[in-house]
N, C-alpha and C positions, 0 to 999 in steps of 0.2 A: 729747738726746744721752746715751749712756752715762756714767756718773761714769766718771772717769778714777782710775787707783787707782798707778799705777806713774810716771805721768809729773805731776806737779802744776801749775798753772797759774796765777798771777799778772800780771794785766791791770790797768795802769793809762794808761788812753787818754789823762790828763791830763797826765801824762810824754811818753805818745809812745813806750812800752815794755813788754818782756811778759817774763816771766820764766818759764821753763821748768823745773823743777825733775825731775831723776831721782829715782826717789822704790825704789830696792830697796837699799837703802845692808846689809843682810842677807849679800847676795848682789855686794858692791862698784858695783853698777850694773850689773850683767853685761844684757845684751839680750835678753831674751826674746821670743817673738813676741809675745806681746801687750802690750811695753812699744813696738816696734816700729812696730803698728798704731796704739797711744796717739800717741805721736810722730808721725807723721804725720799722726794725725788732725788734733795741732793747729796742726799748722804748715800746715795748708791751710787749714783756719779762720781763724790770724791774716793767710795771705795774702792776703784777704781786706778783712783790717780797713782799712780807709785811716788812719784815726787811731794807730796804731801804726809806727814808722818802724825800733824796733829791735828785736831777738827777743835776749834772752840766755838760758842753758841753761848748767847746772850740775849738779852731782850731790851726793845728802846723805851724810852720815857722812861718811869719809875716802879717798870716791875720787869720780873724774870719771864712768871707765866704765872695767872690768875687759874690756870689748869683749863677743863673742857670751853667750849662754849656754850652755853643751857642750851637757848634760843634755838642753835643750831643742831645739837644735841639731842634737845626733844624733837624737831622735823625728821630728823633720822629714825629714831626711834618709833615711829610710826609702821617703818616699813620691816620687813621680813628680818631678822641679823643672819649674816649668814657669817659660817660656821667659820672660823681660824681668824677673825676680825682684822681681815686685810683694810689698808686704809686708814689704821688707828694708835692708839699710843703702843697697842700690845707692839704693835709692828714695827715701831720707831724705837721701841728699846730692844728690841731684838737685835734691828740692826745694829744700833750704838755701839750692842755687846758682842757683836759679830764681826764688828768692821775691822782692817787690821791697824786704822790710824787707834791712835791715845784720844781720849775725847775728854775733853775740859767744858765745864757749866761755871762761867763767870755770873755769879750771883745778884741781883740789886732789888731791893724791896719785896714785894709779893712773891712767892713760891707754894701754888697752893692745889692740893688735890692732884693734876694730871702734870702741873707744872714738877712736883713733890716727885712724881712717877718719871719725869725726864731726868732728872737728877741723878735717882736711881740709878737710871742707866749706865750715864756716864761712868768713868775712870776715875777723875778727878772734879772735886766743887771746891772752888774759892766763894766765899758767900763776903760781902757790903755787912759791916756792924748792924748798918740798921735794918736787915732781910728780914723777913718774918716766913717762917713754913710751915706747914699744918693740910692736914684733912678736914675739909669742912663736910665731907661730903653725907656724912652721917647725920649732921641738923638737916637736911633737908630729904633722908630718908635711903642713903646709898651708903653701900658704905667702904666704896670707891676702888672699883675695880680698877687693874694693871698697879694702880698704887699701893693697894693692899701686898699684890705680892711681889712687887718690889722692895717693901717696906721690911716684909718680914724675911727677904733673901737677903736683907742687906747687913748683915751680922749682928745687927744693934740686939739688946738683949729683950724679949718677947713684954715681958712690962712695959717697957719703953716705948715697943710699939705699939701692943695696945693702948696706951695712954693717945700716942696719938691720932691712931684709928676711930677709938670709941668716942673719946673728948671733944675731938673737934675744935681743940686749943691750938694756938699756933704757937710754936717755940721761936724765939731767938736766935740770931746767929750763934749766937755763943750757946746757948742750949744745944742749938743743933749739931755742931761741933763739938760738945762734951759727948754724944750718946753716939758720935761718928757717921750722920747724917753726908757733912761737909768735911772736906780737907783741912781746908784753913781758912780762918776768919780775919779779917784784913781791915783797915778803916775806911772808910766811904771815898775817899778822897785819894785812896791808893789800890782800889779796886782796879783799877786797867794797868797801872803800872804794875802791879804786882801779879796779872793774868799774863799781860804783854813778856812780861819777862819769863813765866813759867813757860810759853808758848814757844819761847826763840830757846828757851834749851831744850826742850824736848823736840824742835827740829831740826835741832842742828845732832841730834841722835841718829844711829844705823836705823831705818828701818826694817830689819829685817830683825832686828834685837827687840823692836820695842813689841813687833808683833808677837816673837816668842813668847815675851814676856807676858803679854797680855793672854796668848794661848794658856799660858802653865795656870795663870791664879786663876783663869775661870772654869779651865777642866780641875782643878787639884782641889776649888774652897769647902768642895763636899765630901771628898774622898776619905780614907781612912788613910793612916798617915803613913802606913806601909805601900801602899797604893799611889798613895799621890809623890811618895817619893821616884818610884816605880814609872811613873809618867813623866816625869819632872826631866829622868832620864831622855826618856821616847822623845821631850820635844827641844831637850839641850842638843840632842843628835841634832835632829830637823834641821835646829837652826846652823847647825856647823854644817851643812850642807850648803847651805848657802851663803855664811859667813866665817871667817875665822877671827876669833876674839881676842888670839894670842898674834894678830899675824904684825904688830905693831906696839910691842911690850915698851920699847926706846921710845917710841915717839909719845904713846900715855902717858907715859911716868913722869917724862920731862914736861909735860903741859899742867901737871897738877899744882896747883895751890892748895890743897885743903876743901873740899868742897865741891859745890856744884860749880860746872862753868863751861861755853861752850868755844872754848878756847883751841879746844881737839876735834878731828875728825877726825875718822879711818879713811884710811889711803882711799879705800874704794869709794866712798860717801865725797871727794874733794875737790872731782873736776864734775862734779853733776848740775 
């Protein structure tokens, strides 16, 4: 495989986690095609992996992702597009939302336009107080595809996102978090420990749960609720095919404190 130079990669199958790092912090993380191509390459490779349950993705220096790269952007644009935009953000949120790891977006500084659209993707966003997120892409005459309909799939209420479709304002961590852009808003300075920890409990989770899991809410968030209960069925089966949830009731119960904690595995998940 090509060395990867823009996107960097940290694999720890013993966790149960991979760490994605944007590696153009020069350039805010802006997206160029061949960070694009990097990106995808390795998130088909970790989908892949079975010993990996969670994917996290960050960016270096002092931003998430500035979104497209123009520069780059506009040389592309020159040529013919061709049709289902392989090679692009459309393509990197597919996967995100495809994949069967959990995917976590640890947030820091800028989140803007395609960065906004990565997010999206994701599972979960822990966002830095001081983040900032918005579409700019309307001042300057777009009005910022893959973003746009991420933005508006992502249940926030249609106001909301037109405000920040049209405005081209950028919200707050805390804004973005009130309208449920983000998960959780954390302070600058506990931004990794508080990703670092989300990370070690969701891989010390069954894989084969977390995929369910992720199967049901994104066949069921459009459904009619007769319907999506209806599937919820079809894929709680699924997953008892290949796990049993009850198979270990003594051993759960006596691991609980109150709370989240990766203090338990299932039998099966222990000598892996």
């Amino acid at each position: 495989m090509v060395e990867m130079t823009t996107v960097v990669k940290k694999i720890d199958e013993e966790a149960g986690v991979a760490w994605l790092t944007f590696n153009r912090p020069e350039k805010k993380n802006a997206m160029s095609q061949k960070f694009m191509a990097e990106l995808i390459a390795a998130l088909k490779e970790l989908a892949d992996n079975d010993k990996i349950k969670c994917i996290v993705t960050m960016g270096s220096g002092d931003s998430y992702s500035s979104g497209l790269d123009l520069y780059d952007l506009r040389e592309s644009w020159k040529r013919k597009r061709t049709w289902d935009q392989r090679g692009s953000t459309y393509e990197i949120v597919r996967l995100l939302r495809n994949i069967p790891q959990v995917t976590v977006a640890a947030v820091r500084g800028w989140c803007l336009g395609g960065g906004l659209a990565l997010i999206n993707g994701h599972d979960l966003c822990i966002a830095a107080e001081s983040s900032k997120f918005g579409m700019p892409e309307v001042i300057r005459g777009s009005y910022g595809a893959v973003a746009t309909s991420t933005l508006f799939h992502s249940g926030i209420p249609f106001k909301k996102a037109f405000y920040i479709q049209l405005t081209g304002r950028n919200l707050t961590a805390a804004e973005a978090e009130r309208v449920g852009l983000v998960s959780q808003v954390v302070p600058d300075d506990q931004l990794m420990p508080a990703v670092e920890q989300l990370a070690k409990e969701l891989g010390s989770r069954n894989a084969v749960t977390l995929e369910s899991a992720k199967i049901a809410a994104y066949m069921q968030k459009d459904l009619d609720f007769v319907t999506a209960l209806k599937t919820d069925d079809l894929v709680s089966h699924r997953m008892r095919y290949y796990t049993n949830p009850l198979s270990d009731v003594e051993g759960y119960l006596h691991s609980q404190k109150g709370g989240g904690t990766t203090a338990y595995a299932k039998p099966e998940d222990r000598n892996k």
